[in-house]
C-alpha positions as CSV (number, residue, x, y, z in Angstrom):
1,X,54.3,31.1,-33.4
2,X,54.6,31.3,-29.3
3,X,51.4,29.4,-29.3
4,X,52.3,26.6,-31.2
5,X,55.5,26.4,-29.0
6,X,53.6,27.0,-25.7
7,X,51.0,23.9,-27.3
8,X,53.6,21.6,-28.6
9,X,55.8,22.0,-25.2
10,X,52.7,21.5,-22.9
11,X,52.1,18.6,-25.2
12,X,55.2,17.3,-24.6
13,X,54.9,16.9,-20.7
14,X,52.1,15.4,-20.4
15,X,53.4,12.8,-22.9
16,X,56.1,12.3,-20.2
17,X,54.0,12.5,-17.3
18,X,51.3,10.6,-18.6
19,X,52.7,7.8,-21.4
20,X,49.9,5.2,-20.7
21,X,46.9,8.0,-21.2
22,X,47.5,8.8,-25.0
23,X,48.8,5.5,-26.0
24,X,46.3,2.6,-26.8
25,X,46.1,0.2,-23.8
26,X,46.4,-3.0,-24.3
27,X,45.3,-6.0,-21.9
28,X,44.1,-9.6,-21.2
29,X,41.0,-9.9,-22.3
30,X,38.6,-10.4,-19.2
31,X,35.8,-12.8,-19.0
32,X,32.8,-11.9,-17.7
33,X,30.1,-14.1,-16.2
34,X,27.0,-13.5,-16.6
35,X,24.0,-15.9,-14.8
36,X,19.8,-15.3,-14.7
37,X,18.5,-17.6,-12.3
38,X,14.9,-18.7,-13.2
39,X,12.9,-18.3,-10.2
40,X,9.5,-20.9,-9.7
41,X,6.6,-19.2,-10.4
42,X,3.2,-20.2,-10.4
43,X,-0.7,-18.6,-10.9
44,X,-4.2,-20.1,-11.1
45,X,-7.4,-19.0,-11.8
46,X,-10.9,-20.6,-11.8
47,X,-14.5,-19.7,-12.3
48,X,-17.5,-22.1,-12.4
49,X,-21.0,-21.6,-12.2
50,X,-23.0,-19.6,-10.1
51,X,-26.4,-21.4,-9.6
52,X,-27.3,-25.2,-10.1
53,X,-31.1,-26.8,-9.9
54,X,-31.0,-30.2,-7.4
55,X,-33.3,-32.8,-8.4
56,X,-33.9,-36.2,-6.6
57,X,-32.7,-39.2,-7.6
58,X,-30.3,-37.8,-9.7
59,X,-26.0,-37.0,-9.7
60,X,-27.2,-33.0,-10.7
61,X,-24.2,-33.2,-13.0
62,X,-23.5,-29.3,-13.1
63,X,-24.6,-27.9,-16.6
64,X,-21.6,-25.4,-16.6
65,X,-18.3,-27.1,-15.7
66,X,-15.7,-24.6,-13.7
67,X,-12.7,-23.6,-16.0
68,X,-9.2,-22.1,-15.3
69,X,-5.6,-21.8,-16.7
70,X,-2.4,-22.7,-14.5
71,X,0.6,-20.8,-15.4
72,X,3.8,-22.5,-14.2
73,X,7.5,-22.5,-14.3
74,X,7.4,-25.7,-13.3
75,X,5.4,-29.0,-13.3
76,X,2.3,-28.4,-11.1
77,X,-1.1,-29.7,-9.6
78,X,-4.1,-28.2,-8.7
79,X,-6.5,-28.8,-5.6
80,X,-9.2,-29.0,-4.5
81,X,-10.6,-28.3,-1.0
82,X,-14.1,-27.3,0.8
83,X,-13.5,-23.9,2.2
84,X,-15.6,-25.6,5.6
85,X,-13.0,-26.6,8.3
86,X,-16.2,-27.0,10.6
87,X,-18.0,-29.1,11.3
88,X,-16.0,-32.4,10.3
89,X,-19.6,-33.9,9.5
90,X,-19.8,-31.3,7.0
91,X,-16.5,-30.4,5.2
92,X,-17.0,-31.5,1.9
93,X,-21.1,-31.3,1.9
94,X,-23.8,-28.8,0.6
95,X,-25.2,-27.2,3.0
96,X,-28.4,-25.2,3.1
97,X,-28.3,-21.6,3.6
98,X,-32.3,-20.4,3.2
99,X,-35.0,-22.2,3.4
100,X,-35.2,-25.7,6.1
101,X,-32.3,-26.2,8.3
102,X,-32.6,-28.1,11.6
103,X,-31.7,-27.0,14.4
104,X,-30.2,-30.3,15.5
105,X,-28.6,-33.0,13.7
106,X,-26.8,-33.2,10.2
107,X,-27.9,-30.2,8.1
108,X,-25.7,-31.2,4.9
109,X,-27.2,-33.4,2.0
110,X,-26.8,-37.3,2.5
111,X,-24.1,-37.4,0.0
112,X,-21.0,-35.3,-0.6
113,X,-20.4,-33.2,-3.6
114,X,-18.2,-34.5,-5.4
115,X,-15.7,-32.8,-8.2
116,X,-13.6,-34.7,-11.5
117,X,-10.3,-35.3,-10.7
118,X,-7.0,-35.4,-13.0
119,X,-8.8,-38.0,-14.4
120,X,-12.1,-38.7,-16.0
121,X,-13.7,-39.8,-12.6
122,X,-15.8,-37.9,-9.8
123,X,-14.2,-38.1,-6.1
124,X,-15.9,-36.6,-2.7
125,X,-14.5,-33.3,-1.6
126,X,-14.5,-34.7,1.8
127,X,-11.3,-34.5,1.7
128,X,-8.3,-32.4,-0.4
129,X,-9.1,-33.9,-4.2
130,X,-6.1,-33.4,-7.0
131,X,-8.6,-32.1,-10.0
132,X,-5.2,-31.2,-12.5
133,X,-1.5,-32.5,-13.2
134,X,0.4,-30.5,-15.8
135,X,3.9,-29.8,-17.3
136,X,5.5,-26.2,-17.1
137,X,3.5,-23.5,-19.5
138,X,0.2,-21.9,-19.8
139,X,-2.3,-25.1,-19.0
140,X,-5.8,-24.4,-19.6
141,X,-8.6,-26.7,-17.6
142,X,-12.1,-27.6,-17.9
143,X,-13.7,-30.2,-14.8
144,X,-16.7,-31.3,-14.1
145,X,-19.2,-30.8,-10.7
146,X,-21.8,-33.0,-9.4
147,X,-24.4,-33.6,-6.0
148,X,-25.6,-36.6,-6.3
149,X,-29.1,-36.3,-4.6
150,X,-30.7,-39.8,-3.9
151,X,-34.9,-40.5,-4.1
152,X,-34.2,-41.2,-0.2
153,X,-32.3,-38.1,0.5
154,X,-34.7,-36.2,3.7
155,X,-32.4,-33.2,3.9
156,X,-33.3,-32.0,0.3
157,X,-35.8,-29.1,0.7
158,X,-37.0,-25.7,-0.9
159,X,-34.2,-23.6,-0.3
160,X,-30.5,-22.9,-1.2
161,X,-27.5,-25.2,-0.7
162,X,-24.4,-23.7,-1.1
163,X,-20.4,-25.4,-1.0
164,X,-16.9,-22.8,-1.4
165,X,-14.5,-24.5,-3.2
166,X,-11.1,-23.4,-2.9
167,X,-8.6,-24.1,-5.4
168,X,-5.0,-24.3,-4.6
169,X,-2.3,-24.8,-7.0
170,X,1.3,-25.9,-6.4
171,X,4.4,-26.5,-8.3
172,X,5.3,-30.1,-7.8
173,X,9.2,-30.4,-8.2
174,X,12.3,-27.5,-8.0
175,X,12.3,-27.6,-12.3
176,X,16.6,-28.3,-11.7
């Protein structure tokens, strides 16, 4: 019997001490924001072909056109560019890298390789070229290669011509 005294009278000071800590609170309600920003992101791959024949008198339309997939958050385009900054005569050129290569003069082919751009036609890669527009998403691609190679064309001997192709790719607006 002490011990339900000694309870009930401990009890009953911390109801007085503490009234707000056994009765149910009650409150305003609280609103509570809550924002995710989406942040621009944007990724690109591409492979193409390795090797390619040259013939004369002929656009040597590559057999295998190179492929990729853009992944954007945001409407986006992909370039183009010869990975040669030097020389100027060259950027956008095969060039040979065995077999016959002068040691004076133009060593590139007569005319410039030339890649399909967001369109159905083939432009020089002497300069930046825009091969792909697209929307936000996962945006598969599939472009065409050529080197044109005319009957005329004195740099084309036995040997290997080689261009890099780089391929940047860009979101074209903020997506607000």
């Amino acid at each position: 019997m002490k011990k339900v005294l000694l309870l009930g009278l401990i009890l009953a000071i911390l109801l007085l001490a503490f009234p707000q800590g056994v009765m149910a609170a009650t409150g305003t309600p609280q609103n509570v924001p809550v924002n995710a920003n989406v942040v621009s992101a944007i990724s690109c791959t591409a492979s193409g072909p390795a090797q390619q024949a040259l013939t004369r008198g002929s656009n040597n339309e590559l057999a295998t056109a190179f492929t990729g997939t853009v992944i954007s958050t945001n409407n986006w385009q992909l370039v183009a560019t010869d990975q040669k900054t030097t020389p100027t005569t060259e950027v956008g050129y095969m060039v040979p890298t065995t077999g016959f290569a002068p040691s004076t003069g133009p060593k590139a082919l007569v005319a410039p390789f030339a890649i399909q751009t967001s369109g159905a036609a083939y432009s020089p890669l002497t300069s930046p070229v825009t091969v792909a527009l697209g929307a936000a998403g996962s945006n598969p691609y599939t472009k065409g290669m050529q080197q044109p190679v005319g009957n005329d064309d004195w740099m084309l001997t036995t040997g290997t011509y080689q261009i890099t192709i780089v391929f940047a790719c860009s979101t074209t607006d903020t997506g607000s």
